[in-house]
N, C-alpha and C positions, 0 to 999 in steps of 0.2 A: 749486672744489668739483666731484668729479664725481658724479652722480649714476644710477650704474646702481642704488642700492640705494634709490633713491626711486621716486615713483608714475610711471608711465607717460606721464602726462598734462604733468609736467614735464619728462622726457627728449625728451620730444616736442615742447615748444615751446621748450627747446636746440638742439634738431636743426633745425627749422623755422627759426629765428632765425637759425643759422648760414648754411643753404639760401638764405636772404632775401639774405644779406653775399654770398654766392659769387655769387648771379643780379644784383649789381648791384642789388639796395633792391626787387628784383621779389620779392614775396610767394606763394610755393607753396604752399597752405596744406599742414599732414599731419592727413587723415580718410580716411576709411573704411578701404579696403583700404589704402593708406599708413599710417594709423594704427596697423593691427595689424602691418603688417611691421615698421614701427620702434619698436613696442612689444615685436616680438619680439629686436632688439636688445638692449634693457633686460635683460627675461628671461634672456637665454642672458650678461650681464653682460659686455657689448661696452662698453668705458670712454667717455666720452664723447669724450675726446680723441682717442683712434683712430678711434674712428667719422668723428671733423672729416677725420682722415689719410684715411680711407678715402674722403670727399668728394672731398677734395683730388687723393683719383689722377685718380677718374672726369671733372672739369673740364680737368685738367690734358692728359689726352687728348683732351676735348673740345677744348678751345681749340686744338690742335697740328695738327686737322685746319682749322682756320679759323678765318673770325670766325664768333664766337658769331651762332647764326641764333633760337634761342629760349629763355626760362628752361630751365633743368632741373629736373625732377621727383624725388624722392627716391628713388622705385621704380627709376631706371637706375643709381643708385650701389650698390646693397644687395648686388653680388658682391665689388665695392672696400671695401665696408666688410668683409665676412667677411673677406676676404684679410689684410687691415690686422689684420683680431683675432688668425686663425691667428698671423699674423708676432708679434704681442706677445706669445701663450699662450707661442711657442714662445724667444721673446726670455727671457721672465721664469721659464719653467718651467712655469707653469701646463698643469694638466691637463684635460682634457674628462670631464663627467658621463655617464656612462650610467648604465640600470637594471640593476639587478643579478640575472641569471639568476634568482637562487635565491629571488626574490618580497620582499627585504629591502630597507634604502634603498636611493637609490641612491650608487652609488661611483664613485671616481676612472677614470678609464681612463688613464694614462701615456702622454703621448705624446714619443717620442724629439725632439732640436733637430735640424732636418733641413737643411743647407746645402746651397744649388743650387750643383753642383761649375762654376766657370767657371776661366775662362781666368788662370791668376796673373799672367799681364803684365802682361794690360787693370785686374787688380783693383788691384797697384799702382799701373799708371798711374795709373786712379782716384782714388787714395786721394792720390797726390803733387798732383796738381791741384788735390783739395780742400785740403790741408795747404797748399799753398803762396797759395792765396786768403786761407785763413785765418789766416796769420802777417802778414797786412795788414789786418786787419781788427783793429775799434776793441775789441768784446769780447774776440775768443780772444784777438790778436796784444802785448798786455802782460799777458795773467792767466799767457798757455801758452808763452810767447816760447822759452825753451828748451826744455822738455818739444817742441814743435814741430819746433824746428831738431834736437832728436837723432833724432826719429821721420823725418823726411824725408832723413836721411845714412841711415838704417839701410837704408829702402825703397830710396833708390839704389842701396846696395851688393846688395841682393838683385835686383833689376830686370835686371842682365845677363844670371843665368843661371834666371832665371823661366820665359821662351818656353820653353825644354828640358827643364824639369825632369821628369823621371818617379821613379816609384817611392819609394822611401825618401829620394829628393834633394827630390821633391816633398814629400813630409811633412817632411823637415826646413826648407823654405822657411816652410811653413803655421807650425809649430809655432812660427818666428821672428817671421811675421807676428804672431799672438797673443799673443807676450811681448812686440812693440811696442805692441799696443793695450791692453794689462796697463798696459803703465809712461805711456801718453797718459791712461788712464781713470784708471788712481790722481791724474797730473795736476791733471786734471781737479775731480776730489772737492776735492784739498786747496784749490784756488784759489776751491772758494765761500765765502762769507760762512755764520756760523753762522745768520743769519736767511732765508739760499737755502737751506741743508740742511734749515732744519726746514720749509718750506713744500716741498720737494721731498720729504722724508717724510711729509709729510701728501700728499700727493698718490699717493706709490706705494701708504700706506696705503688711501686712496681706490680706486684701480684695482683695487686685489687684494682690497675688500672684500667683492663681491659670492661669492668665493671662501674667503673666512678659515673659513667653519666646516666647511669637509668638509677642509682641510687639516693636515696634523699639524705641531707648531711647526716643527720642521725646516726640514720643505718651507716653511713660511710663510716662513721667517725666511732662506732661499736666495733664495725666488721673488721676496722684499722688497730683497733685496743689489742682485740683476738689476734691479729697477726703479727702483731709486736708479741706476744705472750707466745704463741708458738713458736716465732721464733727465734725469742730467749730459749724456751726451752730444750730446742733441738742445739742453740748453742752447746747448752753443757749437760745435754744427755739425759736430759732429767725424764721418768717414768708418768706416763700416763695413769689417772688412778679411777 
C-alpha cells in the first residue's frame, strides 16, 4: 500500500522504518525539521516506493566511497529522493502543480519526458549485460526465455554501427531500440499471473492517486499504462534502453 494520500505521521514512520532497515536496525528517528522535510514528500505526493528508490541511491553512494562510518540521517537523501520522483513523474507522464496566474485553482503544468542523450554503444552495451544476466536468472530467465534471446540478437545486430551513428542513422538505431523494448515490455505484461496484474494495478493506482483528481481521464488512463509498464519492469529487472 502506498501511502502519500495518508496522514503525515504515517508516511513518516514508513520512511523512518525503511531508514532503520538501510542503517543496519540503527534507529534515526524523523522529528522536527526532518519531520516536516519528509512530511513535505507526502505533500508534493512522492510515492512511497520511489522515495525507498531515492534512499537507495543516496546509501548506494555512500557505501562506494567506503565502509559505512555512521548511520544516516534522512535529511542527506531528500535531493535522491526528488530526483527518484522527477525520473517517475517523467516515466509515467505525470505533471507538476502550479498556481495558476489568474488567482483560480491551481493547475497542471506539462512537463515534456526528457532523456539524457548518451552514448548508444555504452547504452546497448548496457542493456546486453543486463539481458544476458537475466536470461540466467530463476524469475525472468523461464517466464522471458525467448522474448530475451530475440531482444539480445536484435541489440547485437545494432551494436556494430552504434559507436558512428549520427543524424537520421542515429534516430533510426533509437527508434529500433524502442520497438525492442515495446516487444520485451508487452513480454513482460503477458508473463504475470492474473493475481500479479491486479496487485500491480493497485499499486500504479496507488502512486498516481495522490494525482487522479486534477487529471483528466485520458491523461489518467496513459499515465496508469506507464506505470503498469514500469512496473512490470522493475518486476523482472529488465534494462532501460
Amino acid at each position: 500500500m502506498d501511502l502519500t494520500d495518508s496522514s503525515p505521521e504515517e508516511y513518516c514512520r514508513r520512511i523512518e522504518a525503511y531508514l532503520c532497515r538501510k542503517n543496519d536496525g540503527h534507529l534515526v528517528r524523523i522529528v522536527g525539521p526532518a519531520f516536516e522535510q519528509v512530511s513535505g514528500w507526502a505533500a508534493r505526493g512522492v510515492p512511497l516506493k520511489i522515495a525507498f528508490h531515492g534512499i537507495d541511491r543516496y546509501f548506494e553512494r555512500y557505501y562506494a566511497k567506503g565502509p559505512r562510518r555512521r548511520p544516516i540521517r534522512i535529511e542527506f537523501c531528500e535531493a535522491d529522493v526528488l530526483d527518484a520522483f522527477d525520473d517517475w513523474r517523467r516515466a509515467v507522464g505525470v505533471t507538476r502543480v502550479v498556481a495558476d496566474s489568474a488567482g483560480g485553482p491551481d493547475v497542471e503544468d506539462p512537463q515534456p519526458a526528457v532523456r539524457a542523450r548518451k552514448s548508444l554503444a555504452s547504452q546497448i552495451e548496457s542493456a546486453l549485460a543486463k539481458l544476458t544476466v537475466l536470461r540466467g536468472s530463476d524469475q525472468a530467465g523461464p517466464a522471458l526465455g525467448a522474448a530475451l534471446d530475440r531482444a539480445v540478437r536484435a541489440l547485437d545486430a545494432l551494436g556494430a554501427d552504434a559507436g558512428r551513428a549520427r543524424g537520421e542513422a542515429r534516430d533510426e538505431i533509437l527508434r529500433k531500440l524502442a520497438a525492442i523494448d515495446d516487444e520485451l515490455t508487452a513480454a513482460a505484461i503477458a508473463a504475470i499471473s492474473d493475481n500479479d496484474r491486479r496487485a500491480l494495478e493497485k499499486e500504479a493506482d496507488d502512486e498516481l492517486a495522490p494525482f487522479r483528481s486534477r487529471m483528466a481521464e485520458d491523461a489518467y488512463r496513459q499515465s496508469r499504462g506507464q506505470a503498469m509498464r514500469r512496473l512490470v519492469r522493475d518486476r523482472f529487472g529488465l534494462p532501460s534502453f
